[in-house]
C-alpha positions as CSV (number, residue, x, y, z in Angstrom):
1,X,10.3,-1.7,4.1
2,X,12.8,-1.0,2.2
3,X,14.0,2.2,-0.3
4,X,13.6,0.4,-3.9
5,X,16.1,-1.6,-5.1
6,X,17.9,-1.7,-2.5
7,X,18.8,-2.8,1.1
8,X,18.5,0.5,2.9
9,X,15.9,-0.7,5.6
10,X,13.4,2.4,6.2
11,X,10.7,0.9,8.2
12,X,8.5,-1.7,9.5
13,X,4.3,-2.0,8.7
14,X,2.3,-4.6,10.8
15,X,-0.8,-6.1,9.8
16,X,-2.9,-7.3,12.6
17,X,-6.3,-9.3,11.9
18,X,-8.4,-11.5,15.1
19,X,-11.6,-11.0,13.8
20,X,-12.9,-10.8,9.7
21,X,-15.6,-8.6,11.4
22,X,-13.1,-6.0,12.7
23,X,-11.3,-5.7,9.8
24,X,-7.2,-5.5,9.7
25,X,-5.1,-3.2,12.1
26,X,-2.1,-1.7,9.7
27,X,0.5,0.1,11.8
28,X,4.1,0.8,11.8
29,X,6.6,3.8,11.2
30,X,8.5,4.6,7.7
31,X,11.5,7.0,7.5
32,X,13.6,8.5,5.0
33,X,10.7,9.8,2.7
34,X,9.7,13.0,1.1
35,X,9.5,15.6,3.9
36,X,5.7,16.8,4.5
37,X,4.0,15.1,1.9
38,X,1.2,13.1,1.1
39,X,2.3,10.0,-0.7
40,X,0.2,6.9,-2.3
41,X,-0.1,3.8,-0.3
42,X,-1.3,0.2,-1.7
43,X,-0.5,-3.2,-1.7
44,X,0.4,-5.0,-5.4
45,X,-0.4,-8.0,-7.2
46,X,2.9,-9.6,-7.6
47,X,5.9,-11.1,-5.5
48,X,8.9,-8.0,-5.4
49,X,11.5,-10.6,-4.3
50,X,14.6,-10.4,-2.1
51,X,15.8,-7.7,-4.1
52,X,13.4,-5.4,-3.0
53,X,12.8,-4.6,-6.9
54,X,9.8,-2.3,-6.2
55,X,8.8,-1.9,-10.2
56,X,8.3,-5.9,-10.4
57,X,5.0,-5.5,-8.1
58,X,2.8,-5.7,-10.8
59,X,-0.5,-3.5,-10.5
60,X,-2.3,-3.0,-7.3
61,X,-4.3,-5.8,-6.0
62,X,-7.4,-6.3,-8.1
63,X,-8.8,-9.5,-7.8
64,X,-12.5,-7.9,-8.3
65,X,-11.7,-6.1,-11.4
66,X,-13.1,-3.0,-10.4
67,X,-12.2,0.6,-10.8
68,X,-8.9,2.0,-8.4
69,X,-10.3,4.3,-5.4
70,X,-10.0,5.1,-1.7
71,X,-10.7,3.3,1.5
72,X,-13.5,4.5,2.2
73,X,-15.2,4.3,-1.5
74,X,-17.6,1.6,-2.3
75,X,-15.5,0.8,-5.4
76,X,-12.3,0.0,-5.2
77,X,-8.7,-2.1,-5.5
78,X,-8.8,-4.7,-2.6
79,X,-5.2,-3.2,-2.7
80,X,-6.4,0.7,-2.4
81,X,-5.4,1.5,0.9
82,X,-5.0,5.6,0.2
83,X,-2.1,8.1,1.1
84,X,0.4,8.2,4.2
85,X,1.9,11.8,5.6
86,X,4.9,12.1,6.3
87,X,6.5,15.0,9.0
88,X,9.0,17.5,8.4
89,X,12.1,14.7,9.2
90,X,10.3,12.7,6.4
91,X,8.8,9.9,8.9
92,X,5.4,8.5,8.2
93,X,3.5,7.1,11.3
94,X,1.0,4.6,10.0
95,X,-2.2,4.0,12.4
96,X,-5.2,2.8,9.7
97,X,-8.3,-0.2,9.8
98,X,-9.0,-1.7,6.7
99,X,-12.2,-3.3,6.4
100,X,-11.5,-5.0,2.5
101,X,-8.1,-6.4,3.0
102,X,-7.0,-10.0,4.4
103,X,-4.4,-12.1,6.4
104,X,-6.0,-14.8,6.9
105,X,-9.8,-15.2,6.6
106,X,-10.8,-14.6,3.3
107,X,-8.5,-16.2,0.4
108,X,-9.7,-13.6,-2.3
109,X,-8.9,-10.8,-0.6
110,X,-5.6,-12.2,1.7
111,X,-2.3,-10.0,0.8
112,X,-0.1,-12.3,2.7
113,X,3.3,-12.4,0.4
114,X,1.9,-9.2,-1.8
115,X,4.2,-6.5,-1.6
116,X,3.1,-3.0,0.1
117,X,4.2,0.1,-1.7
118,X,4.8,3.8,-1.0
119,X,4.6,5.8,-3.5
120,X,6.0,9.5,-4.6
121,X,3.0,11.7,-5.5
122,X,-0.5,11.7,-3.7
123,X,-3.2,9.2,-4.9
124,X,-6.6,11.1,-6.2
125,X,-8.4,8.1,-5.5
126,X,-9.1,7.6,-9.0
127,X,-11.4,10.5,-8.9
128,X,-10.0,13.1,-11.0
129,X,-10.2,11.3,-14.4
130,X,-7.2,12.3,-15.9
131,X,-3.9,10.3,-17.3
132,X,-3.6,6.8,-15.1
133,X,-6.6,8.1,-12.5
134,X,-8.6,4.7,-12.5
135,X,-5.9,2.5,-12.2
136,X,-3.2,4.0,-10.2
137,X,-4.8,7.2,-8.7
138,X,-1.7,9.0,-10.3
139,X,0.3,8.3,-7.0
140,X,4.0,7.9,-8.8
141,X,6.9,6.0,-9.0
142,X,7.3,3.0,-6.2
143,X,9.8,4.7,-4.0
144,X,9.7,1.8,-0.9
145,X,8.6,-1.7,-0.7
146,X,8.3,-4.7,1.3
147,X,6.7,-7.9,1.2
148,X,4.1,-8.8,3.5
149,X,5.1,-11.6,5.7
150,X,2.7,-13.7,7.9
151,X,3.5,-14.5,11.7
């Protein structure tokens, strides 16, 4: 991952999928973030390029059409994967299971060359109804991004 728009390096995120039953493994570390706070987390529609150009991502990964939410909601972005915390130094530890996201099995839902983004306010989860709450969960500017690479 990278800070956006530029080449400051700030992490790596793995995606890990053997099974479609068992959903996909995301794990990794992220540093150089907002110290002890909750920041949005999804994956986008659209290419960022080498430039790591975070704002060119597009909207978060729809291909349903449906309403933005969290994880664990029965509505949702296939892209909605929630908020990361970060520690005092301003490192996020990623350790999550996603049971609607892709690499592999399923076309539809496969984020293999989407970028991931971290964001710089906490998502509601599309569960506040106010300002951008259905599509964006509120979460912010794109402050880090990287492209999700297969192999």
């Amino acid at each position: 991952m990278f800070l956006t728009g530029t080449n400051d390096f700030i992490g790596t995120i793995g995606f890990n999928e053997q099974e479609e039953a068992w959903g996909v493994i995301i794990s990794g570390s992220v540093n150089r973030l907002r110290p002890s706070a909750v920041l949005g987390f999804h994956i986008h529609s659209l290419p960022i390029g080498d430039n790591h150009n975070c704002s060119a991502g597009g909207a978060h990964f729809n291909p349903y059409n449906v309403s933005h939410g969290m994880p664990r909601d029965s509505e949702r972005h296939v892209g909605d994967l929630g908020n990361i915390e970060t520690n005092a130094d301003g490192r996020a530890y990623i350790a999550l299971r996603d049971n609607v996201i892709s690499i592999g099995f399923d076309k539809t839902r496969n984020v293999v060359g989407l970028p991931i983004m971290i964001h710089n306010l906490t998502d509601d989860g599309g569960h506040t109804g106010k300002g951008e709450s259905n599509t964006t969960g509120n979460a912010g500017a794109r402050i880090a991004c990287g492209t999700i690479l297969f192999g």
